[in-house]
N, C-alpha and C positions, 0 to 999 in steps of 0.2 A: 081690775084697775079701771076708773073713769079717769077720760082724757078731757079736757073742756074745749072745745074747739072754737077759736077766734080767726076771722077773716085778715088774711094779710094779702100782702103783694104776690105777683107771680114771681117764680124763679127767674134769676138772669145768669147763665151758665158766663164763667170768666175764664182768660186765657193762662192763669197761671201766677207764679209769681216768681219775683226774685230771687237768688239762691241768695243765704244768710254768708254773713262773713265768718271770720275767726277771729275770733279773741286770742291771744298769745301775752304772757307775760301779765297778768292782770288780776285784782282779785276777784271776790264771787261776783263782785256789781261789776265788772268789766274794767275800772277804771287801775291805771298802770300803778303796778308797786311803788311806794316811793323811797329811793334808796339811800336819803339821807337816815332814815329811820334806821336802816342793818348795818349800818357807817359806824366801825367804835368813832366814838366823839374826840379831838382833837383837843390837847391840852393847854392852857394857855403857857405863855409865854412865861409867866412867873410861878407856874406851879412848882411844888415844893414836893418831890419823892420823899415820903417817911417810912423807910426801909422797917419801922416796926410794925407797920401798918402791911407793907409787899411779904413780908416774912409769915405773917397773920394769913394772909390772902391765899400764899402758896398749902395751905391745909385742904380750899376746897379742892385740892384734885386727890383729895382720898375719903371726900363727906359727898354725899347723892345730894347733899343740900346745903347752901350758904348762904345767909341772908346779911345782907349790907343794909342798916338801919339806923336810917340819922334825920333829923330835923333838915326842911329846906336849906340849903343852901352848907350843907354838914361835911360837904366835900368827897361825896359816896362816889359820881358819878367820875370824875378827873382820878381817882382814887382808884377802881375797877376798870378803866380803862386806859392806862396806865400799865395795869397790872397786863390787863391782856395783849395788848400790843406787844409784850415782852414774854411773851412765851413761845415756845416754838411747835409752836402747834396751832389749827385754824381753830379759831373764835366764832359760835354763832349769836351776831348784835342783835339784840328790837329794843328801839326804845318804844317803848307803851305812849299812847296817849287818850283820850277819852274815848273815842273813836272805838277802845278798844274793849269796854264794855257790853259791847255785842259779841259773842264767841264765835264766829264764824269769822269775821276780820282779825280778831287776834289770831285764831288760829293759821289763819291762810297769811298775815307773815309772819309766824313763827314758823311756818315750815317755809317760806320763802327763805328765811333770815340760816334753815339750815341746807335748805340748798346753793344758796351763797356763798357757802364756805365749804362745800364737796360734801355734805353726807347726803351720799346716794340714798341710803334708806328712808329720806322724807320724800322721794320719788314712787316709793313705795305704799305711801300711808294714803296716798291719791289728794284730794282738793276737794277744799270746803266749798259749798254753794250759797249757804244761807249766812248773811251776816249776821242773823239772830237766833243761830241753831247748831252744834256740830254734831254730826252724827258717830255713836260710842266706839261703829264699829274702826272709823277715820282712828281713832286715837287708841283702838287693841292695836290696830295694825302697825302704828307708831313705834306704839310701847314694845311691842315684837321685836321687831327691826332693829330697836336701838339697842333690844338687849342681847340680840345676836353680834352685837359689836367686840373685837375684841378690843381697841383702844374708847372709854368714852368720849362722848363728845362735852364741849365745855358752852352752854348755853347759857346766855347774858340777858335777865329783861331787867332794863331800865324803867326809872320812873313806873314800879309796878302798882305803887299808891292810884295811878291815875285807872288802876282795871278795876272799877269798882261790882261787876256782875259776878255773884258769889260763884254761881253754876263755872266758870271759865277757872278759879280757882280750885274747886273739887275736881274738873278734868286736867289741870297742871298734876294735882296730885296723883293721881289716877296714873298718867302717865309715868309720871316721875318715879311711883312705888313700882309698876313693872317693868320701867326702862332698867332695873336691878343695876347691874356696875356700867352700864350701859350711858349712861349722863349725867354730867353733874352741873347739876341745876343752880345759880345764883341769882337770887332778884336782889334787886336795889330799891329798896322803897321807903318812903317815910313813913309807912305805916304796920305793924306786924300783921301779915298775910292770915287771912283763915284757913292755915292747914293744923296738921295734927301736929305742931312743935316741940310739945311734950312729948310724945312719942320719941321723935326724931334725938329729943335730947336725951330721954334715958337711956336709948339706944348710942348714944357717941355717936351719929350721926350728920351731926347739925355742926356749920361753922357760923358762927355768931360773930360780926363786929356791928357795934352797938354805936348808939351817943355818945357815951362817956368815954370810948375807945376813939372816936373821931376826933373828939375834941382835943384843939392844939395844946403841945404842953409847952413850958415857958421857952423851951431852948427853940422848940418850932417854931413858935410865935415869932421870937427875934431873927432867925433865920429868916421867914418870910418876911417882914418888912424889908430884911439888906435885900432882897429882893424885887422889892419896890422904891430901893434908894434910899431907907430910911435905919438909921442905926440907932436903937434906945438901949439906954444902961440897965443888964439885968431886972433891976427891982423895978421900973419903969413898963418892960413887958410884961415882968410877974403880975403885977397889977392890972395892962391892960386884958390880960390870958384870965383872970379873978373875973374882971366886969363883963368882960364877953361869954364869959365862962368857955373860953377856948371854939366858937362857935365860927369855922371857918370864913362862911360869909361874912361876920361880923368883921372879923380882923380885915377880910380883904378889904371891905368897904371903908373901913377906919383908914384903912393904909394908903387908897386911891383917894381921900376927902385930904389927908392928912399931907400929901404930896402938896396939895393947892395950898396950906397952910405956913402963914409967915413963920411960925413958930410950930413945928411938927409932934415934938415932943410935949407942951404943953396943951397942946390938942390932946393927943393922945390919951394924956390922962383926965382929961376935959370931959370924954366923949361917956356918953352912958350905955349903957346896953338896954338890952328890952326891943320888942317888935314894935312901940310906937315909935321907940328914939330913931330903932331903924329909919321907920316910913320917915319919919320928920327929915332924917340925914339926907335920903335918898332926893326928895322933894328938894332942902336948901341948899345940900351941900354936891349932890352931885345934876340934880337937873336945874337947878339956877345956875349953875359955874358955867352951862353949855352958852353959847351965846343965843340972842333971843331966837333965832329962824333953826338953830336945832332944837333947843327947848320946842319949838314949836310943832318941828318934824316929828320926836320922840312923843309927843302926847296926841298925836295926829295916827300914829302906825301904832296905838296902843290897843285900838278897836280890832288888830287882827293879829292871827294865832301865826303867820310867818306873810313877809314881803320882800319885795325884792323891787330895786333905786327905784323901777319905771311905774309900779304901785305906789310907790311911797310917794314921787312925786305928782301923781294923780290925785293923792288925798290932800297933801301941802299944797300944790299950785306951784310948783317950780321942776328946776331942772338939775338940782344939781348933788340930788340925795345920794349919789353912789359913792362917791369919794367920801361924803357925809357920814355915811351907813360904816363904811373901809376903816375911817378913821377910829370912830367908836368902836368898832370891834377890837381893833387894834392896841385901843386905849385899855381894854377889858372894862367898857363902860356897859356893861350887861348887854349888850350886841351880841347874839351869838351869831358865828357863822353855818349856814347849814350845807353848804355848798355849791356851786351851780348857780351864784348869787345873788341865793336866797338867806333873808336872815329870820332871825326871830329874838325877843327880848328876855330876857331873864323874866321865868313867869311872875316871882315876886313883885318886882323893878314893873311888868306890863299891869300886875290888878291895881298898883301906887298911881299909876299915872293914868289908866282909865280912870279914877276913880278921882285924881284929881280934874284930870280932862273934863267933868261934868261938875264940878265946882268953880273952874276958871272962864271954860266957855260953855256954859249949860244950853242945849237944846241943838250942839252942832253932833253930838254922838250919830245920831240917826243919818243925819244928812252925813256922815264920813262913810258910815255903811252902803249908802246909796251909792256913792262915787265908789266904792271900793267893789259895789255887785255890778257899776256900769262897762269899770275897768277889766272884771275879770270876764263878764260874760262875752268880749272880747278876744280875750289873750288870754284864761286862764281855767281850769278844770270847773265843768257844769255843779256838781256838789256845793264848793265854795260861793260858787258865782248864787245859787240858793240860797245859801246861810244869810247870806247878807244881806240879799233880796228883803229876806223874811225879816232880818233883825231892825231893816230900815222900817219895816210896816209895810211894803211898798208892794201889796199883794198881785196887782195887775203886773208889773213889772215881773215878777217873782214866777209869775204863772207862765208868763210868754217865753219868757227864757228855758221855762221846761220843756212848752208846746215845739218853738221854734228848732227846738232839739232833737227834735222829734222822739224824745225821751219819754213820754207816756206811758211805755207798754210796759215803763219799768216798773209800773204798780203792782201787776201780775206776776210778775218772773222773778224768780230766785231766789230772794227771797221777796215779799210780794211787797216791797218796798225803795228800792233802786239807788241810795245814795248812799253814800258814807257816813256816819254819825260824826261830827265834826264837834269841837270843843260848845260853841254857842247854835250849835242845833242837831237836833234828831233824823231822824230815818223818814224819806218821802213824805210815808203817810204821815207822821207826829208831825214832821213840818208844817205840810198842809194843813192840821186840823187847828192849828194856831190862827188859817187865814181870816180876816174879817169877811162876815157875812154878806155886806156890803161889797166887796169887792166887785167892783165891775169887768166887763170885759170879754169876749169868747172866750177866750183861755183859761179864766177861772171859772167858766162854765165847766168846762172839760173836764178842768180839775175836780171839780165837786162831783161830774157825770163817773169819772174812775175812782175816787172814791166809795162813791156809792154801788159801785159795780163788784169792789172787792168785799162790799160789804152782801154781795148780793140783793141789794134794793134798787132793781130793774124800774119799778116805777119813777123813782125819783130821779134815779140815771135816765132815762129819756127824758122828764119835764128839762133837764139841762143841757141835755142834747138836742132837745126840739128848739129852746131859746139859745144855745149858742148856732146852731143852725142858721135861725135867723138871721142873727148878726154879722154871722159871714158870709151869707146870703148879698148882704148889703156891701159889701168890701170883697168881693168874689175877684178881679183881676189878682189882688194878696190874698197874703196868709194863707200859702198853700198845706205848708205846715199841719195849721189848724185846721183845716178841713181834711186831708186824711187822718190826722187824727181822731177827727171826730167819725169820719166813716170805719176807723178800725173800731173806735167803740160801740157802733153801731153793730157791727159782725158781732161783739163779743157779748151784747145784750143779745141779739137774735140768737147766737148759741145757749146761754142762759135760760132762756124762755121758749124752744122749741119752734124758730120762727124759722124755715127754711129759704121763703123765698124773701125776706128781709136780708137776711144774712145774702143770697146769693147778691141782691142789687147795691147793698154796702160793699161787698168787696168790688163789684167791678168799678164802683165810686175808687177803691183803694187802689185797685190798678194803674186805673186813668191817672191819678196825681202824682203813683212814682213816677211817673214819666217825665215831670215838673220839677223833681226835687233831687239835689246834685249826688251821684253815687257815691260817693266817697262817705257820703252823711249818712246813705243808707246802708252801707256796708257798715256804719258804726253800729250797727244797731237790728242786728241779726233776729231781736227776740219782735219784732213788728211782723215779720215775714213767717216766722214759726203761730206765734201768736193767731193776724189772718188765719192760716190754713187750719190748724187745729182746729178752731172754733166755727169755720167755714164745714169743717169736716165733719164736726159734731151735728151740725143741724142738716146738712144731708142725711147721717147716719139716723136722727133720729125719723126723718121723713122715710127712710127705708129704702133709700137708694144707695147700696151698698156698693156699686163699681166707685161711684164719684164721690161716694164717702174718705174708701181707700185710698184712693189718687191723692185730694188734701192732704190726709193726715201718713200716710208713707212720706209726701215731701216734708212735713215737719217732722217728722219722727229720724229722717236720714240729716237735717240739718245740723251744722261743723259749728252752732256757737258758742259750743263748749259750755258752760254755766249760766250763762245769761240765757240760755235755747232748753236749759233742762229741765222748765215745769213746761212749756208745751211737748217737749218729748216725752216726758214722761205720762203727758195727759191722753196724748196721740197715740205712742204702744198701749196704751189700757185699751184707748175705742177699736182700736185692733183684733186685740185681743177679743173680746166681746162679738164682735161681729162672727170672728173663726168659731165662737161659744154657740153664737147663734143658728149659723149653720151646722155645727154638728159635727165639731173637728174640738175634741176636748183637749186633744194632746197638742196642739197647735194653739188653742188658748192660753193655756198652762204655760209653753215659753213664752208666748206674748204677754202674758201678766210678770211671768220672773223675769222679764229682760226689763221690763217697765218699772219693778220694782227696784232690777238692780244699777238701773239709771240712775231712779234717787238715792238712792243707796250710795253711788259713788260718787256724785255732788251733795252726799248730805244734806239732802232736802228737809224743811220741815216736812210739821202736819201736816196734808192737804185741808183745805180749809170745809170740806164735807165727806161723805162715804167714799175712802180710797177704791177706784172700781177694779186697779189691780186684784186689790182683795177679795172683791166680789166676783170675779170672772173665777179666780181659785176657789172662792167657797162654793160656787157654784158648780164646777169640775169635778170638786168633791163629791156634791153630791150624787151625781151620776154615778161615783166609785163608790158608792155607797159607804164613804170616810163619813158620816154626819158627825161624830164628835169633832171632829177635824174641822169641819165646813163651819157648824157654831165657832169654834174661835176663829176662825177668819172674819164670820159676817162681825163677831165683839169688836176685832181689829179694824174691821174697817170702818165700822161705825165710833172708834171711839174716840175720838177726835173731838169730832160732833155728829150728832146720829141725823141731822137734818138733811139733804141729798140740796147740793149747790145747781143741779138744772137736770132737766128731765131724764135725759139719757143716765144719768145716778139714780135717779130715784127709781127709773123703770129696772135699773140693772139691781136695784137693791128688793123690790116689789119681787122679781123674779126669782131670786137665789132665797129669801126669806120665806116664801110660800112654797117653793119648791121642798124647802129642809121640814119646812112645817109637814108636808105632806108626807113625806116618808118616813117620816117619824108616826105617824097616823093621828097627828094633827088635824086633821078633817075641817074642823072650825073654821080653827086658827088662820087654816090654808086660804078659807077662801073669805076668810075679812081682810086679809094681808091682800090677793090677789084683787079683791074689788076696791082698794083705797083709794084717794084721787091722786093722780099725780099732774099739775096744772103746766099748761102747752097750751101755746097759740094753735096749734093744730095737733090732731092723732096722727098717733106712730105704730103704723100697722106691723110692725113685729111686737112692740110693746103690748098692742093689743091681743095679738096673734099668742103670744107666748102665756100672756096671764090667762086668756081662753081656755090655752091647753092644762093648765093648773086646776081652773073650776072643773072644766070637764072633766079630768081624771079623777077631784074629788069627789064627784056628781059618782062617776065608775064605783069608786071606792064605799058609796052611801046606798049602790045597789041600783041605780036610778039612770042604765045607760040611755033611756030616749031623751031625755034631760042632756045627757052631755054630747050626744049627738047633737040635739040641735045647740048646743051653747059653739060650736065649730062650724057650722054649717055655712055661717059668711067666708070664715080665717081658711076653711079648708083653701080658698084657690089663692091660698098665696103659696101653696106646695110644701113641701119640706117636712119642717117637725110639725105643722100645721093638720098639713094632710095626712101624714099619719095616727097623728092622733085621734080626727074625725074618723078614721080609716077602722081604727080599735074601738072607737065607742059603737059606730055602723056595727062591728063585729060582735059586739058584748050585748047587742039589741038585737040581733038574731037576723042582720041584715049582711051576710056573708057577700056576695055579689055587689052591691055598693061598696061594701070597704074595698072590695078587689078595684075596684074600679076608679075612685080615688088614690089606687097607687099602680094605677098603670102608665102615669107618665113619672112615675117617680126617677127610673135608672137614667132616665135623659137631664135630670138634674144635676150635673157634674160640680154644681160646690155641694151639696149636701153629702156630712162627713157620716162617719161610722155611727154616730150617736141618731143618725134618722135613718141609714139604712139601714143596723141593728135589729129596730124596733120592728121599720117595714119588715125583714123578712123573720121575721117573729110572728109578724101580725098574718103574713104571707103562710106561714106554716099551719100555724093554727085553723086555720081557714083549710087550708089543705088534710087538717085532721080531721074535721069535722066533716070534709068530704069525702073520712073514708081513702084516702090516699095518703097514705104511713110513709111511703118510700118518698115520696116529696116532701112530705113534712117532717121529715129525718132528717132530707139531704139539706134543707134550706133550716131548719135547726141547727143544726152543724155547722153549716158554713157561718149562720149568727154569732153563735158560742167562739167559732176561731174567730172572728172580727172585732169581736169584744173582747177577747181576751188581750189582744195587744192594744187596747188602749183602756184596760181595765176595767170597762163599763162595768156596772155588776148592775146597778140599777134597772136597767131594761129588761136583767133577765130576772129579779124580783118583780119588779111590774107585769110581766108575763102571765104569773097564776102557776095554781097543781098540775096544768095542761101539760106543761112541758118537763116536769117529774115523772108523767106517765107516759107521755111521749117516749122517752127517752130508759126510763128502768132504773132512773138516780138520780141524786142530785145536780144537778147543772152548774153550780157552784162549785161541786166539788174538787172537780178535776182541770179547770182553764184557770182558776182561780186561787188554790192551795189555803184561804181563808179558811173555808168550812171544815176541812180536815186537819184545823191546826186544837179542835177543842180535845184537850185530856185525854187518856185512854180511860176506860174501867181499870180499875184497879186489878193487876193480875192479869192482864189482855197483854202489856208490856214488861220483856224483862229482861235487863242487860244481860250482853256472854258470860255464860259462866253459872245462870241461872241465878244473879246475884238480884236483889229487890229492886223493883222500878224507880224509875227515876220519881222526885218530887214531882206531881200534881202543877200544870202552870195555872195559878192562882187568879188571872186574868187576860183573856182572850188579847193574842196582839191585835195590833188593827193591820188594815191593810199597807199602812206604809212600812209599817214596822217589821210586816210580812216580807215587805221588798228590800228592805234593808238588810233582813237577815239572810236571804235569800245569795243575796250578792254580798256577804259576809264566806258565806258557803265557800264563793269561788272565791277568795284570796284577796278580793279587792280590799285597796286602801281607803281610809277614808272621804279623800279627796278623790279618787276614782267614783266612787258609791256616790258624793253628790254630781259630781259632773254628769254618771247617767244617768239621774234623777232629777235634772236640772233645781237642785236643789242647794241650797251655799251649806260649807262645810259645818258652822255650828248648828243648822238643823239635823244633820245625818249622825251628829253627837247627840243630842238631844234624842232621836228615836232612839240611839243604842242602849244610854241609861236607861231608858224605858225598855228594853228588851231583856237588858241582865238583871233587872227589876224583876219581871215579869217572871225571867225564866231563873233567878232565886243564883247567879254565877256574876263572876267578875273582871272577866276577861274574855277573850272574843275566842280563844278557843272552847274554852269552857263552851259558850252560847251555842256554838255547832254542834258538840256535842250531842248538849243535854236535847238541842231541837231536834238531832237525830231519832233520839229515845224517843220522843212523844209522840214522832210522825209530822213533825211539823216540816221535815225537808225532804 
């Protein structure tokens, strides 16, 4: 591996940081549930019960699926909630809203919305992290749960039209088909869902009320009116129930227009149907009757998706919207209330009058959004206070509100985008990339700098951190904000780019300003604090200071922020992990990767955005266990994402575990075009270097050619460890028995160097000891290797060894610490059941070694959940080797497998 070495600054060691807060009660982005959302919806005043409709309804609780399917305004929603309030049993509400087309926010309230109403088992299914991702295993465990129920539960999603991302649909169904009698699922939507419907209805399945079921028939129609004070003679509603064609909203808006009318009844049959006659109604008949300064208010609060009096009058310029707002709702003037007094408009009624609003007063849209991102950045949730920002155009504005928030680090964490997807805008990054280029300002430096950080384009991210720099260079008394901000971006380019002593003098920049900036802000915002250390801990670890490595990334790795904290922890258990790899503790890396892995795993992490080095710290494990099939699909898995490595420390962990498999494989080549590639760093990483060494040299060993691979170690040897023993075996293999001794005579004072280096050393020790003719020493420290390896399964080391220690010894060395070698076939007629009855089947392919340990501990009685727990391995992997075992071994059941493993000698 070349390293390219660029001059930076010296180190500046820092005193620590803040501890992270907790998130409680919030979804992946941190930001609190909102609980008009799980609210059943509140009926108006004049609704009308149609007991054909409640009678209908009462079928879904013996259908797993019921779809409520009507045109806006078709009365689905006052209809289904209605129904649920009247059952006696708990309800789980979501109303859907765009928002909701990312699967990680849908999901995280739909299990909010079921633990709302007591089912404990969505406590069980854990919590999504990524609003753009849910992980399969979040929704088996769902599916489980709910179908261990013996009552189901009765789940409600409204407004399901608006969940437009197909994927969030396949995992409803997903669920829904293994929640078995376990829940019965009704959406409301205006549109037919992409599930398998068909199915569901050849099956009797499906409870269907439709359009033509919603729609009023003439006796309802005149009922509803007496309900709005108005009496028409039979053939007079037949008629208006013809022209509406029974279309809920229609009649209600006929009936609320028809109130104002001298003549009620000859309105009535006046009025036309159709969506333009609607819009036209809505416009003369119910926003001209308002008087001018509501008229004014109503097309002023159109620009946003809910408000509440003290918004409203921030956009109007008055004071006296709440009673205003009270009234209209009141009136059922499309007000809705949502509780907590907030409202929102009937969405029809809100795109009529934005769209009038820019025909009456054209070019004030923009400027309402500005007052409404001034109001909220104020008094109201950072996501929102964005939208608007962005909708005004008003990029500088837009940006400070994020910096000042010290919201930045959300680009990185969780999912690597930080906002809610909100009706009139997208996720962090989509927002952002809307911004004009133009934009001035440090803040939309920043913004462009993190950006470009997540895009890993290091170069460009400093040209905008060099020139916002500048600028608050120049305004240094403010904007404390932006200036830790910009020194944490600092840290996370120096970790990108292998920059050690960059990183150290940005963070003690980041230290100094928490001091500045009020804790209550920085407790919001836990994922700054993990962030620093992580990336702080990277660029030590790559520099090869491995105490101050640890120290960083343990404190991120232990911090409480729950999902907002779970891509640096899961970034920081990886460099953990690795490091234990490094030294020579495989069994110590292996839970460090599977704790790292089942971090994301339980916040349903995406992709990572290059070489997962969980993965590589286990394929690399592997191959020391000489698992190589096993170790290729890990390096597949971790490269497949993207096979590109996101900063040095990946790419060196991916250089390493790739040349290493190459090599044992008898790749030779391969090994060392893989081991010499470049991986670019501000400066060399002397285990980086030290380790890909040890790779050339042993293929230099393996090509016959040990003076070669002595010298290729001859610098790495005094960094100790795997270093020095390697140097130690090529000295040995070049006929220089006394220098290898000698290079491993400070080895035992090494106290982090694991089994996987002093394995080798006393390997290398023995040998040496053979060759001088002293058996009894090179017996006794053969031995002692053999037991050392065996509890942590090395096998590798003792392939690496050579025929020396088959003659050493009088057998195989694998044979007996290891139980692989003696798992192949017998000869035919060598084995033969009691009774003298014919041997058993031939196993037709050698298990591997995990598969060996699976069935091993099959032997003793273990369950299957026992079997992974002491294989730190999750339950569907130790299912997955089983099938492969009763494959193998030709049986289908786990006693059968003991058996037949008996007969072969495989136990």
């Amino acid at each position: 591996m070349v390293v390219s070495a660029v001059s930076e600054p010296s180190a500046v060691s820092g005193p620590g940081s803040a501890g992270p807060g907790k998130a409680r009660d919030v979804d992946p982005l941190g930001d609190p549930f909102l609980r008009t959302r799980l609210a059943v919806p509140a009926r108006p005043t004049t609704f009308l019960r149609r007991d054909r409709l409640a009678g209908h309804l009462d079928q879904a609780l013996g259908t797993p699926l019921t779809m409520v399917n009507g045109g806006a305004g078709a009365g689905k929603t006052v209809l289904v909630a209605d129904w649920a309030d009247r059952l006696e049993r708990p309800v789980a509400w979501l109303t859907a809203d765009a928002s909701d087309q990312a699967p990680g926010v849908f999901w995280a309230y739909l299990l909010q919305a079921l633990r709302a109403c007591g089912v404990r088992e969505a406590e069980q299914a854990g919590h999504p992290a990524d609003p753009v991702s849910v992980d399969h295993t979040l929704l088996a465990r769902l599916a489980a749960a709910l179908n261990a129920r013996e009552e189901p539960v009765i789940v409600v999603v409204d407004d399901y039209d608006r969940v437009s991302a197909p994927e969030i649909t396949e995992q409803l169904g997903f669920v829904l088909q293994h929640a078995g009698p376990g829940m019965c699922l009704i959406l409301v939507t205006r549109t037919e869902p992409l599930l398998p419907l068909h199915r569901y209805r050849a099956e009797g399945t499906l409870t269907e009320i439709r359009e033509a079921e919603l729609a009023f028939t003439c006796e309802e129609a005149a009922t509803l009116l007496e309900l709005h004070g108005l009496r028409l003679a039979r053939d007079a509603a037949r008629a208006l129930v013809e022209r509406t064609r029974g279309w809920a909203a229609g009649l209600r808006l006929s009936a609320l227009a028809a109130q104002q009318s001298s003549d009620p009844e000859n309105y009535l049959k006046e009025f036309e149907a159709g969506q333009s006659t609607i819009a036209d109604f809505l416009l003369a008949e119910v926003l001209k009757r308002q008087p001018a300064a509501t008229q004014d208010l109503l097309l002023r609060v159109s620009v946003l998706d809910r408000f509440c009096p003290d918004l409203a009058n921030a956009l109007a310029g008055r004071q006296d919207a709440g009673p205003i707002l009270a009234g209209l709702h009141r009136a059922n003037a499309f007000v809705e209330h949502l509780g907590h007094s907030w409202y929102r408009l009937h969405p029809l009624f809100s795109e009529i009058l934005a769209a009038h609003l820019r025909v009456r007063l054209p070019g004030l849209e923009a400027e309402l959004h500005r007052r409404a991102a001034a109001w909220l950045r104020s008094c109201g949730p950072l996501p929102e206070t964005l939208a608007h920002g962005a909708a005004a155009g008003d990029w500088e504005f837009t940006a400070r509100a994020l910096v000042d928030d010290l919201a930045i680090g959300q680009f990185f964490t969780g999912p690597r985008t930080g906002v809610r997807t909100q009706p009139r805008s997208a996720d962090l990054g989509e927002l952002f990339s809307r911004m004009a280029p133009d934009a001035g300002g440090p803040e939309a430096r920043l913004v462009r700098a993190a950006r470009a950080l997540t895009d890993h384009d290091v170069d460009r991210a400093r040209t905008q951190l060099r020139h916002a720099r500048q600028e608050l260079d120049a305004d240094r008394p403010r904007r404390v904000a932006a200036r830790l901000s910009c020194a944490l971006l600092e840290v996370l380019a120096a970790g990108l780019t292998g920059a050690p002593g960059r990183a150290e003098h940005a963070a003690q920049t980041v230290w100094e300003l928490q001091q500045e900036i009020p804790p209550e802000l920085l407790d919001r915002h836990p994922e700054l604090a993990a962030l620093l250390q992580t990336h702080l801990g990277s660029a030590r670890l790559w520099a090869g200071r491995f105490d101050d490595a640890r120290a960083a990334l343990r404190t991120a790795a232990a911090g409480s922020g729950g999902a907002s904290t779970a891509v640096p922890r899961e970034e920081s258990l990886s460099r953990l992990a690795l490091m234990d790899y490094l030294d020579g503790w495989p069994g110590r890396a292996e839970r460090g990767a599977l704790a790292a892995l089942t971090d994301a795993e339980r916040f349903s992490l995406s992709e990572p955005a290059g070489p997962a080095l969980g993965h590589l710290v286990l394929a690399a494990v592997a191959v020391d266990r000489d698992e190589l099939d096993e170790a290729q699909t890990l390096l597949d898995r971790a490269t497949a994402a993207q096979p590109e490595p996101p900063d040095p420390v990946a790419a060196a962990g991916l250089v390493i575990a790739r040349a290493r498999l190459q090599l044992a494989r008898g790749q030779v080549k391969a090994a060392l075009r893989t081991a010499e590639s470049a991986v670019p760093a501000a400066v060399a990483s002397p285990w980086a270097e030290g380790h890909t060494a040890l790779v050339v040299s042993a293929a230099h060993l393996a090509e016959g050619a040990p003076e070669t691979a002595a010298k290729v170690l001859r610098d790495a040897a005094e960094q100790g460890g795997a270093c020095a023993v390697g140097a130690a075996r090529a000295q040995l293999a070049a006929g220089n028995a006394e220098a290898a001794l000698d290079l491993l005579a400070d080895l035992p004072a090494a106290e982090s160097s694991g089994p996987a280096v002093t394995v080798r050393a006393a390997l290398v020790r023995a040998q040496a000891a053979a060759r001088a003719g002293d058996e009894a020493t090179a017996r006794r420290l053969a031995a002692q290797a053999l037991a050392d390896a065996r509890r942590e399964r090395l096998r590798r080391p003792v392939l690496e060894a050579g025929p020396w220690l088959r003659r050493l010894l009088g057998a195989d060395p694998l044979a007996g610490p290891y139980g692989h070698r003696n798992a192949a076939p017998r000869a035919p007629g060598a084995a033969r059941t009691p009774g003298g009855e014919q041997p058993a089947p031939l196993v037709v392919e050698e298990l591997s070694g995990r598969e060996q340990d699976v069935l091993q501990r099959l032997a003793l009685m273990l369950s299957t959940e026992e079997i992974a727990a002491d294989l730190f391995v999750s339950v569907n992997t130790v299912k997955t080797h089983l099938k492969s075992v009763y494959r193998k071994l030709g049986v289908n059941r786990r006693g059968e497998a003991v058996r037949r493993a008996r007969d072969l000698g495989l136990l």
